[in-house]
C-alpha positions in Angstrom: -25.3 -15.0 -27.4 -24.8 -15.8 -24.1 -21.1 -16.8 -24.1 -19.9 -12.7 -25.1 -21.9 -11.1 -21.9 -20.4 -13.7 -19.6 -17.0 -13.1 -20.8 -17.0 -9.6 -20.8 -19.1 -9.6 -17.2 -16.2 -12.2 -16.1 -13.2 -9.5 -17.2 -14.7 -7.0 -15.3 -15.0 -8.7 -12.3 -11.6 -9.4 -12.6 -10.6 -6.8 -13.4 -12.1 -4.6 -10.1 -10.9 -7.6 -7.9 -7.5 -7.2 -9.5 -7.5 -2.8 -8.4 -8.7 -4.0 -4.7 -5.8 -5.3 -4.1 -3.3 -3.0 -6.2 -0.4 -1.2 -3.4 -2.3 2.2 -2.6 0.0 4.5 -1.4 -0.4 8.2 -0.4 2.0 11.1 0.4 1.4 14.2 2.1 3.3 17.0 3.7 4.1 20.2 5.1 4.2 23.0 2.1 5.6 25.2 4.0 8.8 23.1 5.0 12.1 23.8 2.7 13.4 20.3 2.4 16.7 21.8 0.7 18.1 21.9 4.8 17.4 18.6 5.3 20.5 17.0 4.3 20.9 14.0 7.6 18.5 12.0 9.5 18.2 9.7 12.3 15.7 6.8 13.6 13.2 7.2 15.9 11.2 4.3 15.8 10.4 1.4 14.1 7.2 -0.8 15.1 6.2 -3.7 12.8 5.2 -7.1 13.5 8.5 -8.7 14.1 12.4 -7.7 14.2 13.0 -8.9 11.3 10.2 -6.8 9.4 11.9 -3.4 11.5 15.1 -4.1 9.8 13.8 -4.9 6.5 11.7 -1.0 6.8 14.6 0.4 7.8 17.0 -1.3 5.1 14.4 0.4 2.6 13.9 3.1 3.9 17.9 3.6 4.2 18.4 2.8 0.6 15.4 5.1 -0.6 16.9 8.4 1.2 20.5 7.7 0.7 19.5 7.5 -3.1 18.0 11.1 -2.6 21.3 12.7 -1.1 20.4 12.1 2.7 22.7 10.5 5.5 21.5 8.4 8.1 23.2 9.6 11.6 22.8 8.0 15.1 21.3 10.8 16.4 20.8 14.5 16.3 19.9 14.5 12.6 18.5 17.1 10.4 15.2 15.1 10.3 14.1 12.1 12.2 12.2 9.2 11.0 9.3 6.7 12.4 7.9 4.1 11.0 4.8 2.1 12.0 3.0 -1.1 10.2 0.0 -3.0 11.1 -1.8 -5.7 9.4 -5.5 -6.4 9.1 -7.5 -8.6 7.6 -10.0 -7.2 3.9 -13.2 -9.4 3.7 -14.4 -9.0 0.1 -17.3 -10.9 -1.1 -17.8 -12.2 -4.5 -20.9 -13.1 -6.1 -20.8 -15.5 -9.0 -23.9 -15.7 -11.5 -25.3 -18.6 -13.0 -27.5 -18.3 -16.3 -28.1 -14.8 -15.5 -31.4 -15.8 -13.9 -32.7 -15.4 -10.5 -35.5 -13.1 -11.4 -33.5 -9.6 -13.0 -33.9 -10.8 -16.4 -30.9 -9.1 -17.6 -30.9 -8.3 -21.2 -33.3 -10.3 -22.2 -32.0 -13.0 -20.2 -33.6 -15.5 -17.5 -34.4 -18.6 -16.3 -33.4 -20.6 -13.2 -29.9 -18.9 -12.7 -28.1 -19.4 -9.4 -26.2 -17.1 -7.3 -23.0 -18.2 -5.4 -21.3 -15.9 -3.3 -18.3 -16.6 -0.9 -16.4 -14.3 1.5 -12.4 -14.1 0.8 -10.2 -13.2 3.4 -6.9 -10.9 2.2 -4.2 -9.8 4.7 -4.0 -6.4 4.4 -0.8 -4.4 5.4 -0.3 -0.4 6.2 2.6 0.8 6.6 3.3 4.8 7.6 6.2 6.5 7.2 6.8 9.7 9.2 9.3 12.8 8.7 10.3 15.1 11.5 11.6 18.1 11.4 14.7 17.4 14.1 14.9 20.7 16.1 11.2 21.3 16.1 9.6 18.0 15.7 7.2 19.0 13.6 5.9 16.3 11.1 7.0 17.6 7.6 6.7 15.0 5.3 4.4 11.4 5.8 3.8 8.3 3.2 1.3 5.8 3.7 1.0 3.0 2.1 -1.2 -0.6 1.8 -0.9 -3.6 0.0 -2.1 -7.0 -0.1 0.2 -9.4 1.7 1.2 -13.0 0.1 2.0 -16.3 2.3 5.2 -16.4 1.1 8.0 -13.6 3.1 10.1 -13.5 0.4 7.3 -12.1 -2.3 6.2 -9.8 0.5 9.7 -8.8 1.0 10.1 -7.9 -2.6 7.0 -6.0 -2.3 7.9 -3.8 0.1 10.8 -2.7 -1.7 8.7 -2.0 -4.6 6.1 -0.5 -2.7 8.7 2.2 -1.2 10.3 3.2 -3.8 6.7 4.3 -5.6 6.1 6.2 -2.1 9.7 8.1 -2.5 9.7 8.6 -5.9 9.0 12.4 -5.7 10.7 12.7 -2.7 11.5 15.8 -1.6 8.4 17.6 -2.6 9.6 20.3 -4.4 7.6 23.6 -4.3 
């Protein structure tokens, strides 16, 4: 009888680990902007860790707008772009039960259970994207968005891609 609860209690947990860690990303912007004039763009900024994470933002970044009808200019553009990441690290604590026990009696179940509970450590990175209006330099348009990181660049590379594309999917807003 036990086996069934512990199963079902061991998918959940799972399962909610599994959606702290899913890409969360966010878009906001200015509903009073008309995008349809906003045909070229130039760089601001770019501030990530390293070089060679600027260059991989901007490469996706590129790609995403170009595939919405927007050229990238040296300067003077319609809009201008910055783009800042930052990592941090997401302590999350997990608390396995043993026996179901330790006094709560769930169910109908007790006895000497034991608790174990142990802190994991996830990299954590944000990364903002901003859209300026060129003449003004009003903010117009911003995407934010945070994922879990991975050891290995590559994955995180590929994730980033991924990641961008979700934030740029309804890009332009359209009224």
């Amino acid at each position: 009888m036990k086996k069934p609860y512990f199963l079902f209690l061991f998918g959940l947990l799972l399962f909610s680990s599994l959606r702290v860690f899913a890409a969360q990303t966010s878009t906001d912007y200015d509903h009073s902007a008309n995008f349809s004039q906003y045909k070229t763009y130039s760089w601001l900024k770019v501030q990530a860790g390293d070089s060679l994470w600027e260059d991989r933002i901007k490469q996706d970044v590129d790609t995403q707008l170009a595939a919405k009808g927007w050229t990238k200019v040296d300067s003077n553009g319609s809009a201008t772009i910055a783009a800042f990441e930052s990592t941090q690290d997401q302590r999350t604590l997990e608390t396995f039960y043993n026996g179901f026990g330790g006094g709560w009696r769930w169910r109908g179940f007790g006895g000497d259970g034991m608790a174990t509970t142990t802190t994991d450590v996830t990299k954590v990175g944000t990364l903002v994207i901003d859209i300026f209006d060129g003449q003004t330099q009003k903010l117009i348009w911003r995407g934010k968005e945070s994922d879990a990181l991975s050891g290995n660049p590559e994955k995180n590379e590929k994730k980033l891609a991924k990641d961008l594309a979700g934030m740029f999917k309804h890009f332009p807003p359209s009224h």
